[in-house]
N, C-alpha and C positions, 0 to 999 in steps of 0.2 A: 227539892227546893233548897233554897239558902237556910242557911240558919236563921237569917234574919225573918224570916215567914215573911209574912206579907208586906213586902215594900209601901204597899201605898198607906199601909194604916203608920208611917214612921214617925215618931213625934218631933223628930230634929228635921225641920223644915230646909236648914241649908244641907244636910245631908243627902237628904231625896233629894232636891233641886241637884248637888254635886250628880246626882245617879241618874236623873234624865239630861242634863247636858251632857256629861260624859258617852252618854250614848249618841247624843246630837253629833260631839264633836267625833267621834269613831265614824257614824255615819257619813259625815263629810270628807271626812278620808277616802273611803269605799269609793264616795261617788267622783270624787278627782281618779283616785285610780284605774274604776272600770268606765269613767266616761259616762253614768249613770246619771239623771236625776237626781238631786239627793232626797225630798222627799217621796222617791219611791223605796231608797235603800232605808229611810227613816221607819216607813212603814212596817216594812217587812224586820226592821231591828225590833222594833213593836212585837210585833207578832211574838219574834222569839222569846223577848223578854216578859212579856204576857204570858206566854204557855210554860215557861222554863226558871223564871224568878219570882212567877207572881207580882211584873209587876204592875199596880193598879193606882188611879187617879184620886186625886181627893179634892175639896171644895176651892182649893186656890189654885190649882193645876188646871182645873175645869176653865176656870177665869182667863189664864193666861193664855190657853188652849183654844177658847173659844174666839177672843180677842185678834190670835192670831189668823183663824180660820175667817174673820171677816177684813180685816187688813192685807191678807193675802188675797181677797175678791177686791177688795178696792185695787191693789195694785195691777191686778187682771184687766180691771173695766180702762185702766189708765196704760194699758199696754196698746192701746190703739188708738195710732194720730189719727184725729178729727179729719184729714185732709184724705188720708187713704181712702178711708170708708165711701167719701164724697166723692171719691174718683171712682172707686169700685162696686158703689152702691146694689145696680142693678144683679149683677152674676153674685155679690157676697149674701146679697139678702133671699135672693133663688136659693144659693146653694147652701147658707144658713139653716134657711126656713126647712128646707127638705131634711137635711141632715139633726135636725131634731124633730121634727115631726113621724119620718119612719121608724126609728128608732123605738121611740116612747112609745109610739102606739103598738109594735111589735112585743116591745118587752113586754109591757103593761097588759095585754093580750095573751102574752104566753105563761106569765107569772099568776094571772086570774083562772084559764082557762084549761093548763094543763098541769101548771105548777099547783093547783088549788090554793094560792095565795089569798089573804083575806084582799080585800079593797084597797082598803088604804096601805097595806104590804104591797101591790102589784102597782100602786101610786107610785110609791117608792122604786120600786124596781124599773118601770119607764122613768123616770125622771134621772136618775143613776146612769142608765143604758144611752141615753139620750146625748150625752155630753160629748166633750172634745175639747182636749187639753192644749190648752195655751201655752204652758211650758214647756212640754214636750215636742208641742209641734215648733217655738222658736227657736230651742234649740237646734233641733234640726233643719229649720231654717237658715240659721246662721253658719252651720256645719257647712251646708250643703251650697252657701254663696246666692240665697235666695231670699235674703232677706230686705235686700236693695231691689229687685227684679219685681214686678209686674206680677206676672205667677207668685210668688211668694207673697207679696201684698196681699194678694184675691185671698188665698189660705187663711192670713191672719184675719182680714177683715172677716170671711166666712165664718172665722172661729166665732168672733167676736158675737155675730148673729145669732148664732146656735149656742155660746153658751147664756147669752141674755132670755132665749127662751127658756132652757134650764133654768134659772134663779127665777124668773116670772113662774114659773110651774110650780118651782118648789115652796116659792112665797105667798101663792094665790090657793094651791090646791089644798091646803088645810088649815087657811085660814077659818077665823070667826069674822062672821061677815055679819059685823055689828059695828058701834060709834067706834069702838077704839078700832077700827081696820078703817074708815073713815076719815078718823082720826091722823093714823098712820100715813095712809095714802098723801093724805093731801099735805103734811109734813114733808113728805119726800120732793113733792114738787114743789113744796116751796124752796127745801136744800137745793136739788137740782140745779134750779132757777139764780138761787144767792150766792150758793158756794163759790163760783168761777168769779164769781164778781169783788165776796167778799176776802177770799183770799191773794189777789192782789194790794185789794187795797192794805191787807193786815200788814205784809210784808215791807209796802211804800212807806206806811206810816212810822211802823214799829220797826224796820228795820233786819237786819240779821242780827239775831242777839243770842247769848249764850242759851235763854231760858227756853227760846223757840215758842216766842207765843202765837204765832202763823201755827205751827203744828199742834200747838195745844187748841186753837180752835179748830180746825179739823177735828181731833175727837173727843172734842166735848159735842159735836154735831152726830161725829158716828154713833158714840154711845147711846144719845139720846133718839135717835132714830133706832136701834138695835134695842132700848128697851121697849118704843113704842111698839112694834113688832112683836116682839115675847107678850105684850097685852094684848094684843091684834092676836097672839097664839100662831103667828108668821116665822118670817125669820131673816136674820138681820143682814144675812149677806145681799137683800136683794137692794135696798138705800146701798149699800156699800158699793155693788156692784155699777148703779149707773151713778152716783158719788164719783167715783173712781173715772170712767171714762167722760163724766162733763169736765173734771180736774184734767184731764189729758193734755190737754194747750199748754195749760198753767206750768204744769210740771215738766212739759217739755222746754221751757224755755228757762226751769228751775233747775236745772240740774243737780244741782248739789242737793237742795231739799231732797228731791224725788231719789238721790241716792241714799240720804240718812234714812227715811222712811223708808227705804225697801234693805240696808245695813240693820234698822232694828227689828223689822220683823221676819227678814229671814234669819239671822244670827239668835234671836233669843225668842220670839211668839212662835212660827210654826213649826219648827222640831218641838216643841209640844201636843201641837196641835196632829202632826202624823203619828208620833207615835203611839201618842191618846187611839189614835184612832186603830193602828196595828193591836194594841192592846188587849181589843173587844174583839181578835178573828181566833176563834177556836179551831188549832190544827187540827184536832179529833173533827170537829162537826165539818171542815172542809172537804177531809174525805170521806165525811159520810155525804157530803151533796156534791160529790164531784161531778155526778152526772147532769145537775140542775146547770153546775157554773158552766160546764162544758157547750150542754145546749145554750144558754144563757148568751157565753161566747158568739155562739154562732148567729145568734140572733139579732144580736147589736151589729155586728159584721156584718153579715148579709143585708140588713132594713138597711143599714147607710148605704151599701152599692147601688142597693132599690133604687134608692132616692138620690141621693148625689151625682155614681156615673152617668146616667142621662142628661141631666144637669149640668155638666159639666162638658160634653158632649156639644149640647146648643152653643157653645158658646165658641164652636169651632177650635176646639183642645184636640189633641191627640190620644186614640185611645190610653197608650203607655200614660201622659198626663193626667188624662182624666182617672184614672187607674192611682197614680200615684197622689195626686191631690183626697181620691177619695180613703185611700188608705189611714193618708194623715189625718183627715177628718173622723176618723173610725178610733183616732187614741183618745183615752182618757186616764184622769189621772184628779185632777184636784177636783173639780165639783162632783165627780163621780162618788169620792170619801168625803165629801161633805154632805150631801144628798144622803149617803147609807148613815153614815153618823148623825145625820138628824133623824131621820126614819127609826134609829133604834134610841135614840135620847128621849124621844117622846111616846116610845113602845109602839108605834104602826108596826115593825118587822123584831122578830126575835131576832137571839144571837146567831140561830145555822142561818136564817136569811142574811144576817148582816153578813156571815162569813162569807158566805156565797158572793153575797154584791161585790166586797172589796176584795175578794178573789181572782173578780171578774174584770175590773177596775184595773190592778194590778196587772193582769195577762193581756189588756186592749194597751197597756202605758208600752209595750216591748214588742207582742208578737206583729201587731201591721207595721208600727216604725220598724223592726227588720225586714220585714217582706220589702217594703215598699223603698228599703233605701238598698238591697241588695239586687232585688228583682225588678225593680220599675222604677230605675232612676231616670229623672227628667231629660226630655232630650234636648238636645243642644240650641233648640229653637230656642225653648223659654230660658234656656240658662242665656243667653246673648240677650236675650230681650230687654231694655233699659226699662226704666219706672215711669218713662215719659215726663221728668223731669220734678216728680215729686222729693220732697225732701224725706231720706232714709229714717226710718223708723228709731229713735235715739233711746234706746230702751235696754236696758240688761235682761237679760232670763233671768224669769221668775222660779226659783228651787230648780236650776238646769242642774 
């Protein structure tokens, strides 16, 4: 250990902050160089510095951490034009629905019944399992010249499906299902419903102004939806999450907002938030459940093939397509470490469970995106195939 013992108990608050950005900014280096993610190299800097510096979280880190981890689900929900979805409805919400439905019920099935996980652990562990990363897969969308194409639409819209059942799972299945979840709920549709509206209007009125009071009402809404929630004993990314994609118009046609907002919370809220999260994987307890993450692996991979390549099949794809769509559908990466991070924030799964999930998480963000961009590149059908005249998705990757 450092001399310094334990990082997180430091009392110079700009010091530690100097120590978790510095790591931010190292991490983003990595991820220009190897072409990675950054918050997957953020994660895994976590880890090291977790297991090797001690280093750990305290009550304003927690804030900024959390903050980021629901700001990063709005921007998720806001990665998908309204107009896509509406083209692609039918084949995204099949292959959606399937692609969280197998999954969970496998994990959650394996984590109860052979893992002997408690309940609310093998909760956790389907809803983890279940996901399908938005970043990861636009990147490689955008890589691979797919992100204007027809194919490459269906992907994202399907993403879009599947991780909305995610955050419904994660927000519903442990709740208290009393006034304040009532409460909550109907809060949210009422956001829903005003947000699109009232963020025009803030803008028309007030202008572009140095203070950004359009962005400060935003989240004075997020917050206050994200504390209803935590009384609801919920959790706040799931208002964030359809926040963010009813805001999708709005910000498409905002550009510059939608860029500041995704400049402050990738630059300064989610490298908090990953590494917070790498922080809590005990290298010792990974290889003591190597065997759990491995089957774990195979579980997640496998229920999505279940359920996807068929699915994908009807819709007259090519096996290689239907193969490579399902693969992409098979990564995860952010709801997957926000699912385990909430699951140990509120004590359903201990630290070797956590280690295990984001182990797992981890290993679905790399091992199918290689398979499937090495082995089952698309074939030249769908790569020609235009959007049939929709307008290109105007969106940067989210932590690519």
């Amino acid at each position: 250990m450092l001399a310094l013992g334990h990082i997180g108990s430091l009392e110079n608050v700009w010091l530690l902050a100097a120590i978790w950005m510095a790591l931010a900014f190292f991490g983003a280096l990595l991820a220009i160089r190897f072409r990675i993610s950054a918050a997957l190299i953020e994660i895994i800097l976590g880890i090291l510095a977790g297991n090797f510096i001690a280093l750990a979280t305290n009550t304003w880190i927690d804030f900024v951490a959390g903050f980021g981890s629901i700001m990063l689900t709005f921007l998720a929900g806001a990665e998908i034009n309204p107009s896509v979805l509406r083209r692609q409805w039918r084949p995204a919400f099949l292959i959606g629905a399937v692609s969280f439905a197998f999954p969970f019920a496998a994990a959650f099935a394996f984590a109860l019944f052979v893992g002997h996980w408690s309940l609310d652990a093998a909760k956790v562990a389907g809803v983890a399992m279940s996901t399908t990363s938005v970043a990861v897969v636009y990147a490689v969308m955008l890589e691979s010249g797919l992100a204007g194409k027809e194919f490459g639409q269906l992907i994202l819209a399907a993403c879009f499906v599947t991780d909305l059942g995610t955050v419904l799972a994660l927000g519903l299945l442990f709740a208290d299902y009393n006034g304040w979840l009532v409460l909550f709920v109907a809060a949210s549709f009422v956001a829903a419903f005003a947000l699109p509206r009232l963020l025009p209007v803030a803008f028309l009125k007030l202008g572009d102004r140095v203070s950004e009071p359009g962005s400060r009402l935003l989240f004075a809404i997020i917050f206050l939806l994200a504390g209803l929630a935590t009384l609801a004993k919920s959790e706040g990314v799931l208002p964030a999450y359809i926040l963010g994609f009813v805001s999708a118009g709005f910000l498409l046609s905002h550009i510059e907002l939608a860029r500041k907002l995704r400049t402050t919370t990738m630059s300064l809220l989610t490298p908090f938030y990953f590494i917070k999260a790498g922080t809590y994987v005990s290298i010792l307890q990974v290889i003591a459940g190597i065997k759990m993450i491995a089957a774990l692996f195979f579980v997640k991979v496998i229920a999505k093939f279940v359920g996807i390549w068929p699915a994908t099949r009807r819709f007259q794809y090519t096996a290689t397509d239907a193969t490579y769509l399902t693969l992409m559908m098979a990564t995860g990466l952010t709801f997957g470490t926000i699912s385990s991070l909430y699951g140990l924030g509120h004590h359903y799964v201990d630290q070797l469970q956590y280690s295990v999930l984001v182990t797992v998480v981890i290993a679905t963000a790399i091992i199918p995106t290689l398979i499937a961009q090495v082995h089952f590149p698309p074939t030249q059908e769908v790569l020609e195939a235009e959007s049939g005249g929709l307008e290109e998705v105007e969106v940067a990757v989210r932590g690519a």
